[in-house]
C-alpha positions in Angstrom: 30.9 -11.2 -49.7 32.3 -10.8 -45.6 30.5 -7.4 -45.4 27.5 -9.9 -46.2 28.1 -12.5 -44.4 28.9 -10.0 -41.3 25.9 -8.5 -41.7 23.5 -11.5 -41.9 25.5 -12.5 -38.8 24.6 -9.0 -37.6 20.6 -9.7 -38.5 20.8 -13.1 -37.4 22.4 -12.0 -33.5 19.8 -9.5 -33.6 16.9 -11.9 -34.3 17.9 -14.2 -31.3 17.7 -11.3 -29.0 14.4 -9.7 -29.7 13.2 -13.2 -30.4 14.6 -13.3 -26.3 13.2 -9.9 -25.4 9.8 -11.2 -26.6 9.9 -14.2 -24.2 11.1 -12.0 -21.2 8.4 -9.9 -22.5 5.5 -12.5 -22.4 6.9 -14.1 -19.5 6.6 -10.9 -17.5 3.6 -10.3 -18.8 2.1 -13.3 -17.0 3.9 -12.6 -13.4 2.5 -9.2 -13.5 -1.2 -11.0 -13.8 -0.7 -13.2 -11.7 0.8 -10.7 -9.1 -2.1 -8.1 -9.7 -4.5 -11.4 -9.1 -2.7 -12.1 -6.5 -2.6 -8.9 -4.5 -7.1 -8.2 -5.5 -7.8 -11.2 -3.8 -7.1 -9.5 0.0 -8.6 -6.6 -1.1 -11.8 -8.6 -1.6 -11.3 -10.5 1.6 -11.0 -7.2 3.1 -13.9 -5.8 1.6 -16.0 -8.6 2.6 -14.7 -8.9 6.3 -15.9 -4.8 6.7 -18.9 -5.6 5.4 -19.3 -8.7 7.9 -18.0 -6.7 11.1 -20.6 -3.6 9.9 -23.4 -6.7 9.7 -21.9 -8.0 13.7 -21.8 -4.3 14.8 -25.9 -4.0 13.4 -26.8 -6.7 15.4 -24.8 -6.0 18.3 -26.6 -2.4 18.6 -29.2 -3.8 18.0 -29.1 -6.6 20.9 -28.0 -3.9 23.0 -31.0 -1.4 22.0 -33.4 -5.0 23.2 -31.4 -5.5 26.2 -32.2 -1.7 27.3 -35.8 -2.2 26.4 -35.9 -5.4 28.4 -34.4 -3.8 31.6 -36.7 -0.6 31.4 -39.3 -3.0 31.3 -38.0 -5.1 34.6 -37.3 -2.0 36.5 
């Protein structure tokens, strides 16, 4: 009857700790989301500040291409 009782003792300690290492589990789980969330977002705000500088750099050739056009014309 102690070899039992020692061993549901056993089972029972055992239970508490995978019943633990499933929270930790779960728990770090969610930081992981949230940190992968976390680090996509200045990827996007990168992606979309290229694509705004290749817009400025468009216009600015082309302003400069009109500006050349313009002085040929004054000249």
């Amino acid at each position: 009857e102690d070899k039992c009782q020692s061993l549901q003792l056993s089972v029972d300690r055992l239970s508490l700790t995978l019943a633990k290492a499933e929270e930790d589990e779960s728990s770090l789980k969610t930081l992981v989301q949230s940190l992968n969330q976390t680090l996509s977002q200045p990827n996007y705000q990168t992606a979309d500040l290229q694509q705004n500088l290749g817009s400025i750099q468009n216009a600015l050739q082309s302003s400069e291409s009109k500006r050349r056009v313009a002085q040929e014309k004054l000249e």
